[in-house]
Every structure is written in C-alpha cells, then in structure tokens.
N, C-alpha and C positions, 0 to 999 in steps of 0.2 A: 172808679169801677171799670171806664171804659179799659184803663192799663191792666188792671187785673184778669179781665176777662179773655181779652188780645192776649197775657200772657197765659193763661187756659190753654187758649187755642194753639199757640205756638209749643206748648206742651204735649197736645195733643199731636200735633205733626211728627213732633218728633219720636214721642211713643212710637208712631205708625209706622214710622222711618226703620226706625230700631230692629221692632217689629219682623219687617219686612227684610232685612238685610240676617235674620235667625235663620237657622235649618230648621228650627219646627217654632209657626209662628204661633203655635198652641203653648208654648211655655207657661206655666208660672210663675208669676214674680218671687224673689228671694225673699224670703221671712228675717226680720233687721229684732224681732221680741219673740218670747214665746206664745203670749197672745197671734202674734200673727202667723207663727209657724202653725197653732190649732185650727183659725179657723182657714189656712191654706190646705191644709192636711185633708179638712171634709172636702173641699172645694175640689181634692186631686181626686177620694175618692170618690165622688160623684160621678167626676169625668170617667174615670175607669169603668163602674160601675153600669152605665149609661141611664142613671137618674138623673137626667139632665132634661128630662121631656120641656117641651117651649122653652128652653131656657136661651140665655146671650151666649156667643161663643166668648172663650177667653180672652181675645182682645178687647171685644166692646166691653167685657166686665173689668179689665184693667180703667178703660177710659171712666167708666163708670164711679169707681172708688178715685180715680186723679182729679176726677171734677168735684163730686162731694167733700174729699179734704181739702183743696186748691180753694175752695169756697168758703171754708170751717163750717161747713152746715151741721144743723141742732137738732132741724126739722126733715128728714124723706117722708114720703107718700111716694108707693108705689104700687101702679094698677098694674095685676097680674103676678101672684107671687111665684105659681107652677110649685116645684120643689125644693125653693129656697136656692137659687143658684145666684141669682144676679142680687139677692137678699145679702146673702155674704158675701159679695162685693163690696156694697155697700157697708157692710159693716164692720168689714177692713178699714172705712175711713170713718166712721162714726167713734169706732175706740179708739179713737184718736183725739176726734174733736168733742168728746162725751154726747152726743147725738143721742137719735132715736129715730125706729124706721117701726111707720104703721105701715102694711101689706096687706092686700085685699088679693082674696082669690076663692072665685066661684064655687071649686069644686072640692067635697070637704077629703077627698079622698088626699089630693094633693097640697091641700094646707096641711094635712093630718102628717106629712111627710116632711113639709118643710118646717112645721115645729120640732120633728126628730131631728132634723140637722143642724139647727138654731143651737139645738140645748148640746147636742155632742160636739158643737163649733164653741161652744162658752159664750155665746151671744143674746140667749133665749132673755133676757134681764132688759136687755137694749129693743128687741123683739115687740110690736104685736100685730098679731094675726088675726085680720077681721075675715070671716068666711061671707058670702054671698053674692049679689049681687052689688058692683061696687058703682055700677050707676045710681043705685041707691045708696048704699052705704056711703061716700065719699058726702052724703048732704049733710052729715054728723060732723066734721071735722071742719075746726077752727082754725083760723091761721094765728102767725106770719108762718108760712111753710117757704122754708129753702130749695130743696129740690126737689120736683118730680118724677118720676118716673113712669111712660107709659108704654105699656107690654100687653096689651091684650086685644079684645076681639074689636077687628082693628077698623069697621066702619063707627067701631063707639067713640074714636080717639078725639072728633070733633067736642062731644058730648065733654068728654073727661074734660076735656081744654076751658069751654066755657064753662064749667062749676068749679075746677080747681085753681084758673089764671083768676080770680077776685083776692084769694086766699095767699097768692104765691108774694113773700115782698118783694120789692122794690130793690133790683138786682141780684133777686134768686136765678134759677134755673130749670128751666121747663125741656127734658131729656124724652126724645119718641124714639120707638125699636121701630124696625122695618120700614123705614121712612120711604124704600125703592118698592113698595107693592102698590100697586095701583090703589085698594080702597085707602089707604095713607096720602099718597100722591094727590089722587083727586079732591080730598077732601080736608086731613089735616094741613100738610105741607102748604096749600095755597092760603087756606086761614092764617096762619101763620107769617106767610110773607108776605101777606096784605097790609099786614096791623102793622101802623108806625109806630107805634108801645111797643114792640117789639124784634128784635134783632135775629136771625135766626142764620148758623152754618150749617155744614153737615159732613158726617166723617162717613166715608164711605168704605172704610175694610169692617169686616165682619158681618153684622147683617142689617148694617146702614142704619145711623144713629144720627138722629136732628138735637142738635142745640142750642133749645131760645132763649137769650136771654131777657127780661122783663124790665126794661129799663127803668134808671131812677129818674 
C-alpha cells in the first residue's frame, strides 16, 4: 500500500505539473466514454452557469476523481455536498470502480439542486443525498468506508475526523478542502499530523487539499 499511495502522490504532482504548464489551468479533462462526456458536460455547465457555490475549483476536483479511482474505492462519504460539483467528480471515478457516494448537506435548497445535476449527469442511481445536519447524520453510517471527503463548516472538520476515522479501512483515504484557513490549520491539520496512524500530504494548487492516509 505504501507503493500505491507514493504512486498517488506522484500522480498527483504531476497532474499539478501539467496543470500548471496550460493556458487555462481550469480545463477539463477529455471524456475517453460517453458516460464520461455526460457527467463532464453538467460539470462544464455548472462552471458556466456559476452553480458552483462552495464548490472545489477544477483541479482539486480532477485530484479528487485520480484519488478515488487510483484507489478503486466502493465506498465515498462526503461532508458538504453544496450543488453537486465535487459530487461529480467523484462520480467520474465511481462509474468506474462500480462505487457509491453518500453526501450530506445542510441546506435543503442546495441538496434540492445537486440531486438535479446527479439525475441530468446519469449518476442519480450511484447518488445518495442525506439533507441535515451531518454532525449528526454521519452517526448512521457503517463502514469500511474508502474515501472521505471533508468540505464544510470548517471548525466541524475535527468533529468529522474523529466519528468518520473508526469507519475509514485500513488504507483508505481521509480528503480536507481548505486545509490553508486558519480554523483547518489550527485545528484539523495538527490532529492529523500528530496521529502516528496516520500519514498526511498536501496539495496546495487550488484551494489546498490534505491527504491522509489511514495506515494498515
């Protein structure tokens, strides 16, 4: 697993490399099925559109989908779903590995939105969308869970960590959005780098993404 993970990371570099060496390092990736050209297609118009509210910018959601297939994950959980943006990213690499992505989001106005993208992306099947609060909600869910995802209100990210890392196995992947804001910094980031169970990088283009993994 340590080789698999090293080559993640070394994956990851080089996305960022690539990346970075574009005239627009917003691109999106080329669709290789017609699966992936549909749910690319809602993902452009989103961008256009600007239903993107809290969402990942297009790189961290390319890393996003390289780690979950890189991985073959079964299982996402992801705190904060907003409008479904970084949801179908994910689920770029879930119709891949036949996966599944539960998403929790507070507000019903924008789960109500990102179920609309789900079903016109062909993913709503692979989809579910828990509304509330996902500090409570998250105590219903079973593992072994492959990746994480946390995106939300961001002095909760400690919270998320210690009820979701029991459930996570044993060389899954524990994913934090905004890892450069201070309530992140002070509070998850150092949990995290404390724990010898745990291994953590961080990719810093886009809007700064930590990657822990959970060692076996």
């Amino acid at each position: 697993m340590k080789q698999t993970f090293a080559m993640m990371i070394v994956a990851m570099a080089v996305t960022s490399s690539c990346l970075s060496q574009q005239r627009d390092a917003t691109q999106l990736p080329l669709a290789s099925t017609e699966q992936e050209k549909r749910i690319l297609s809602v993902l452009d118009e989103m961008r256009k559109s600007g239903a993107t509210y809290l969402s990942v910018p297009v790189s961290d959601g390319r890393v996003l989908r390289l780690l979950t297939e890189a991985a073959g994950a079964k299982t996402v959980v992801e705190i904060g779903t907003s409008t479904g943006f970084s949801g179908l990213w994910f689920c770029l690499a879930l119709q891949k590995t036949g996966g599944r992505l539960t998403t929790f989001e507070i507000d019903p106005g924008r789960a109500a939105t990102a179920r609309k993208y789900f079903e016109q992306a062909g993913v709503a099947q692979m989809v579910t969308v828990v509304e509330g609060d996902a500090h409570d909600k998250v105590m219903s869910l079973k593992g072994p869970i492959d990746v994480v995802f946390i995106d939300a209100d961001k002095e909760g990210y400690v919270d998320y960590l210690n009820k979701l890392l029991p459930l996570v196995r044993p060389g899954g992947l524990i994913l934090a959005h905004n890892v450069n804001m201070a309530a992140v910094a002070e509070g998850y980031v150092r949990k995290v780098s404390a724990n010898p169970d745990l291994e953590t990088v961080f990719y810093n283009d886009g809007g700064g993404l930590g990657v822990t993994l959970k060692k076996r």
